[in-house]
C-alpha positions as CSV (number, residue, x, y, z in Angstrom):
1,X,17.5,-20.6,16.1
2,X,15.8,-16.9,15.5
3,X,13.9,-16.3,12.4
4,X,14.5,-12.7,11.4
5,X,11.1,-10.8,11.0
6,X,10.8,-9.2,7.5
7,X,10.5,-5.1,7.5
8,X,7.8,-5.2,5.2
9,X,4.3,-4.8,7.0
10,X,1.5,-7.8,5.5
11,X,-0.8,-5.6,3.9
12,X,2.5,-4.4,1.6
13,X,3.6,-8.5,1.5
14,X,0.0,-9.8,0.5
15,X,-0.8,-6.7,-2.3
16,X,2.9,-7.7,-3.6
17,X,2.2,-11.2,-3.8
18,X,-0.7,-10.1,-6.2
19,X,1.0,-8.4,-8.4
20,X,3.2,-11.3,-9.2
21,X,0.8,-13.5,-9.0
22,X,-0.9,-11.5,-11.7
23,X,1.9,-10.7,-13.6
24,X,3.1,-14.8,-14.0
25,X,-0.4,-15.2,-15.6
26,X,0.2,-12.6,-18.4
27,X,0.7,-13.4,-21.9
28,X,4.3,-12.8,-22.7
29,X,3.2,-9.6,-25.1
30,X,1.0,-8.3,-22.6
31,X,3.6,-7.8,-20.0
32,X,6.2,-7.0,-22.2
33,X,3.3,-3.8,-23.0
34,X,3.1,-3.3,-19.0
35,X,7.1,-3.6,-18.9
36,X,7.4,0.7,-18.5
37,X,4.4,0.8,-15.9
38,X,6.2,-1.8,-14.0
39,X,9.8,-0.1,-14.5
40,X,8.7,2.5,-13.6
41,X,7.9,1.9,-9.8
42,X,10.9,-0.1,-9.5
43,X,13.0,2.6,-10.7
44,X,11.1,5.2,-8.5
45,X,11.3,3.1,-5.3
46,X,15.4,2.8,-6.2
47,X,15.4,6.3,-6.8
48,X,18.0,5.7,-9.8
49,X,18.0,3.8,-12.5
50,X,17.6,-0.1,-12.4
51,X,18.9,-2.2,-15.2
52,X,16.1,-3.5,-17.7
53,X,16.1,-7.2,-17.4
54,X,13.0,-8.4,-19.6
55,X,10.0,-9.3,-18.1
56,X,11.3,-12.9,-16.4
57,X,13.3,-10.8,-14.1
58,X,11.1,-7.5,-13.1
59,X,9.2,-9.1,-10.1
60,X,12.4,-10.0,-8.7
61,X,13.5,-6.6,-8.7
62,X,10.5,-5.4,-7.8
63,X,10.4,-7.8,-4.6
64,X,13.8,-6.8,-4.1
65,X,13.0,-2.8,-4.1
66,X,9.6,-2.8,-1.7
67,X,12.3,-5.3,1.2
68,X,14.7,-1.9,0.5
69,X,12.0,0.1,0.8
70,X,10.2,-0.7,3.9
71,X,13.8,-1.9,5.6
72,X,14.7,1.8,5.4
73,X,11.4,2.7,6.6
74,X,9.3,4.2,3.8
75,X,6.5,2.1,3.1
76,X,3.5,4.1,3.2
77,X,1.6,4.1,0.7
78,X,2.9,1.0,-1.1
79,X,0.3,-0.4,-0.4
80,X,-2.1,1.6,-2.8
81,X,1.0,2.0,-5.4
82,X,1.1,-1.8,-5.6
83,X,-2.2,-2.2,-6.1
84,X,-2.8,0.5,-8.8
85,X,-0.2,-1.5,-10.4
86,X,-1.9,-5.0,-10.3
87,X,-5.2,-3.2,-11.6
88,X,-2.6,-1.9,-14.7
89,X,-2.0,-5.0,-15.5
């Protein structure tokens, strides 16, 4: 059995993984304030308009959009644009 190897480089997995590590410890208020921040990069990494979802949903789009992302091969500087986000937060 082969285990596919994810597109998206560690550095972009481990800063991601912050961010939602983050985000689950924020009051519900708190990231419902952060919600257009968040939206935001989602929405820029789709490059159209994502459906709004509340805030129990967002970092399951936004895991969804950095995979798309970096499997069509445009992950530089996610990195830093993940991590300015956590420090938003």
């Amino acid at each position: 059995m082969t285990v596919a190897k994810s597109p998206v480089p560690q550095e972009v997995s481990d800063e991601l993984a912050r961010v939602v590590q983050r985000w689950r410890q924020l009051p519900l208020d708190h990231a419902q304030s952060c919600m257009p921040s968040v939206r935001l990069l989602v929405e820029s990494l789709a490059g159209e308009p994502v459906p709004d979802l509340g805030p129990g949903v967002v970092m399951d789009q936004l895991t969804v959009m950095v995979f798309d992302t970096c499997a069509a091969g445009r992950c530089e500087e996610l990195t830093e644009r993940l991590a300015d986000l956590r420090r938003s937060l």
